[in-house]
C-alpha positions as CSV (number, residue, x, y, z in Angstrom):
1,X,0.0,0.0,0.0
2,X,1.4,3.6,-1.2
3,X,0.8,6.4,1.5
4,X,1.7,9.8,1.1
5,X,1.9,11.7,4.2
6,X,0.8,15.2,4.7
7,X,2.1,16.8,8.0
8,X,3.8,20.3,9.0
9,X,4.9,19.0,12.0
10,X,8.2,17.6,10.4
11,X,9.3,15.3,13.7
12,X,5.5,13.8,14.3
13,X,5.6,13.5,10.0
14,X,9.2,11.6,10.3
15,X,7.9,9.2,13.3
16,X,4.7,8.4,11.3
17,X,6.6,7.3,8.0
18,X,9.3,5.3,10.2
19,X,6.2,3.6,11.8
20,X,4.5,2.9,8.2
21,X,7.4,1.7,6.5
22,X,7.9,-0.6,9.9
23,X,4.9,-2.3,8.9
24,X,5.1,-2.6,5.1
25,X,4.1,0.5,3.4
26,X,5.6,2.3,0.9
27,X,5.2,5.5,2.2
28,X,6.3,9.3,0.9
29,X,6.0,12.8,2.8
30,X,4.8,16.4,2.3
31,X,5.0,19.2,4.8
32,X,2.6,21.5,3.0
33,X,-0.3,21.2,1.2
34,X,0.7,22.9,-2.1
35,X,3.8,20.3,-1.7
36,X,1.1,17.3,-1.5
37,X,-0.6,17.9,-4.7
38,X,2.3,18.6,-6.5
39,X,3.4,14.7,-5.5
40,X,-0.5,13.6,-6.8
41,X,-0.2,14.8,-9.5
42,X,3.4,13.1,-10.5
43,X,1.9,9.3,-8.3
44,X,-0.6,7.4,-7.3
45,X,-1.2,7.3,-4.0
46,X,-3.8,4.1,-2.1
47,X,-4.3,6.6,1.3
48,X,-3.5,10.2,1.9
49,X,-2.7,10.5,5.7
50,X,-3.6,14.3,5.5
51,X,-3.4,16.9,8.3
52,X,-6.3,19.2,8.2
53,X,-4.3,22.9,8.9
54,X,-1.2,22.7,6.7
55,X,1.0,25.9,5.8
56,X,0.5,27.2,1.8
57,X,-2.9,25.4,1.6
58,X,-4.9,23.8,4.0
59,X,-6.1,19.8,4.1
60,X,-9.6,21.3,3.4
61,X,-8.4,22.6,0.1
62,X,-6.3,19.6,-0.4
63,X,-9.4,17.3,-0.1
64,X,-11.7,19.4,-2.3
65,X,-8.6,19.7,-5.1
66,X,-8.6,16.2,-5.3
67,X,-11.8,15.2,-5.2
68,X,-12.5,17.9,-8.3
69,X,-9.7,16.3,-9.7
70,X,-11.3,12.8,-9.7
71,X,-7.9,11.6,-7.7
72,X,-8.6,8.0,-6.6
73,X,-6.9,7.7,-3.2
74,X,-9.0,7.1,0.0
75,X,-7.9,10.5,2.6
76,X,-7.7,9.8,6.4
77,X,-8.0,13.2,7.6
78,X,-6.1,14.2,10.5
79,X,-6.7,17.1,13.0
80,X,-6.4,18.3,16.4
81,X,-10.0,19.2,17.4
82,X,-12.1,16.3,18.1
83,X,-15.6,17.9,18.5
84,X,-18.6,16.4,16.2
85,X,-18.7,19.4,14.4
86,X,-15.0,19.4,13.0
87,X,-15.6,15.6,11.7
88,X,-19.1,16.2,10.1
89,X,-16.9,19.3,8.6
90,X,-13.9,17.6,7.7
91,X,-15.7,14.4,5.7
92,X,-17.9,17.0,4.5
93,X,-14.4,18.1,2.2
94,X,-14.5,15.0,0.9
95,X,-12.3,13.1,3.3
96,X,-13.1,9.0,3.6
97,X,-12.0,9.1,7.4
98,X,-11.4,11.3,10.3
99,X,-8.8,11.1,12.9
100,X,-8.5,13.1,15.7
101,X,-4.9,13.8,17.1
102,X,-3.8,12.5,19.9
103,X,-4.8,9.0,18.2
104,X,-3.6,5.2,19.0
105,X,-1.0,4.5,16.9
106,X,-2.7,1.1,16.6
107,X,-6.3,2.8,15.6
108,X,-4.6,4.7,12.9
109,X,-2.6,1.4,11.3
110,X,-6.0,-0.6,11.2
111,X,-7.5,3.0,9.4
112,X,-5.2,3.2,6.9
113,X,-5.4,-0.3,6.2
114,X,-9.4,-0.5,6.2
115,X,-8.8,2.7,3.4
116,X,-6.7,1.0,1.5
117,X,-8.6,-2.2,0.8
118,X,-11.5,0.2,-0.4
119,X,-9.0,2.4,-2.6
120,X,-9.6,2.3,-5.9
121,X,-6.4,3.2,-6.6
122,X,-5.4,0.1,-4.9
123,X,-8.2,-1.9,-5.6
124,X,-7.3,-2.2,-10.0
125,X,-3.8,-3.5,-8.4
126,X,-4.1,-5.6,-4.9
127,X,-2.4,-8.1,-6.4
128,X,1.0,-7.3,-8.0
129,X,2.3,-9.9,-10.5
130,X,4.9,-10.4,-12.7
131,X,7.6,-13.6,-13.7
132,X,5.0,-15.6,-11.6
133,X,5.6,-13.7,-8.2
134,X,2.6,-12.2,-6.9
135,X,2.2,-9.7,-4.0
136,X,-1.2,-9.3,-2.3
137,X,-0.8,-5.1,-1.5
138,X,-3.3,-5.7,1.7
139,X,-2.6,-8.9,3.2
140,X,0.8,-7.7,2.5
141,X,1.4,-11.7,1.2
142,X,3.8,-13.2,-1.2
143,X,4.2,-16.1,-2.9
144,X,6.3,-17.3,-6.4
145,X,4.9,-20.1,-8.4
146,X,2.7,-20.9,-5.4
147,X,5.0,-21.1,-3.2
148,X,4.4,-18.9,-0.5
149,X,7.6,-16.9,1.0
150,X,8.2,-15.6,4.3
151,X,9.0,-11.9,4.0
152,X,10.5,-9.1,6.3
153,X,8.4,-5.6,6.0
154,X,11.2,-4.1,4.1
155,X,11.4,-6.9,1.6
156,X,8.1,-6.7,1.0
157,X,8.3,-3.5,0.2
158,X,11.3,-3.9,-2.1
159,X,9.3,-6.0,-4.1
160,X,6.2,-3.9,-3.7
161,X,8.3,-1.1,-5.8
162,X,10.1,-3.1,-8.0
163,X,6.6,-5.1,-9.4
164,X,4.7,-1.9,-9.7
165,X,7.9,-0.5,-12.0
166,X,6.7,-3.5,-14.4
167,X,10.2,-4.2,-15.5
168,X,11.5,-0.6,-15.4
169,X,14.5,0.0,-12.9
170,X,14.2,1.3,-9.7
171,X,17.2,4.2,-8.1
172,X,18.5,2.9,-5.1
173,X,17.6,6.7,-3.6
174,X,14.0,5.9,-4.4
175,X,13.8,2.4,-2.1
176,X,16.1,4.0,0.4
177,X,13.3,7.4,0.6
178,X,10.2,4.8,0.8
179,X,11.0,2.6,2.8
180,X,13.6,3.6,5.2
181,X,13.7,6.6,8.2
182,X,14.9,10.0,6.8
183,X,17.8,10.1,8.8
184,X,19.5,6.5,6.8
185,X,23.0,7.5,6.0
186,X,22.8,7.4,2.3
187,X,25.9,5.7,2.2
188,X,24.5,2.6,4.4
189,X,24.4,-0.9,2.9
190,X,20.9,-1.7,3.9
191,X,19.3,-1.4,0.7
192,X,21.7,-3.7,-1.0
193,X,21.4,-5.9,1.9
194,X,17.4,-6.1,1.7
195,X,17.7,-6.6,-1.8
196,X,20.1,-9.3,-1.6
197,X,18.1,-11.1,1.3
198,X,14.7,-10.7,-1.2
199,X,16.7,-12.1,-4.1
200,X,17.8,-15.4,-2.3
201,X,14.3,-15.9,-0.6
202,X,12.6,-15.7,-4.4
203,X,15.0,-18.8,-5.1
204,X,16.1,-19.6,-8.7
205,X,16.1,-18.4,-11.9
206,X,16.9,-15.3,-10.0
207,X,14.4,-12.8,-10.8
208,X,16.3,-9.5,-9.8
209,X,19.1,-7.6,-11.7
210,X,21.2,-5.0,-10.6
211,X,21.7,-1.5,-12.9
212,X,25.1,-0.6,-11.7
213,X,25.1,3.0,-10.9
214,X,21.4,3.0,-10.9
215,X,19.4,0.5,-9.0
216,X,17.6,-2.9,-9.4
217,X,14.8,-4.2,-11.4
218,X,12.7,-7.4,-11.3
């Protein structure tokens, strides 16, 4: 599941994408809500986590943007007033679901993933397949020729990236920025590590190549 998350608190917005990427998703950030539709308009996103009062343009106008723009992703609108009135206005901009901060962490993981089982951008492609490997997006389940493969959060979202690239190559800096913490030294070895780990579980033929200088593709 893709998430883009929209937050001007930048250590609240950091803490959320480590947690999301902990668990699987592929996950991108915006501090401003100009930012966050630039970044629609260039991907597809399955869930906006989208903070209702964002600098440049607020999650209101965010939310009626994209739903005028017929954008497909479910929005899971986050705010820090929790009175009735403040959700009945906030789904009334055409968010999907409300969340008031302070929230569980736990509430907001089962949200996100309740969204993105209804997304219809995630809906045409739950199931990613290609070279007889299939990922299941939401069960966040693999299997190759059947077989079904025990997978790590970050391989699975390796693989996530490299089947929805269809056969294109994938930059090392764009799996390092999805799926790991900001702060990942860019020079650390934990992207070719994951990668190596992924390609050994898929078993043989081997299935991913390496673009020297570039990145990887399956």
């Amino acid at each position: 599941m893709r998430v883009l998350i929209v937050e001007d608190e930048v250590d609240l917005a950091a803490m959320l994408a480590e947690g999301l990427r902990a668990e699987g998703m592929v996950c991108e950030v915006a501090h401003d809500g100009a930012r966050a539709l630039e970044m629609t308009a260039a991907a597809d996103f399955d869930v906006l986590l989208l903070d209702r009062h964002l600098p440049k343009l607020s999650g209101d106008a965010v939310c009626r943007a994209l739903n005028t723009a017929g954008y497909p992703a479910r929005i899971l609108m986050l705010t820090a007033a929790g009175a009735l009135a403040d959700l009945v206005d906030g789904l009334g901009q055409g968010a999907d679901d409300y969340l008031a901060k302070p929230f569980s962490y736990l509430e907001l993981i089962a949200r996100l993933r309740a969204l993105g089982r209804r997304s219809p951008a995630g809906s045409s492609a739950t199931v990613l397949s290609r070279h007889g490997v299939n990922l299941d997006t939401v069960r966040r389940v693999a299997e190759r020729d059947g077989r079904p493969m025990k997978l790590t959060p970050k391989e699975l979202g390796v693989l996530e990236l490299l089947l929805a690239a269809d056969g294109a190559p994938v930059p090392t800096e764009q799996l390092r920025d999805s799926l790991w913490d900001a702060a990942l030294d860019p020079a650390t070895t934990a992207v070719r590590v994951t990668v190596h780990s992924l390609r050994r579980k898929l078993g043989e033929p081997p299935l991913i190549t390496n673009d020297p200088g570039y990145g990887y593709r399956l």
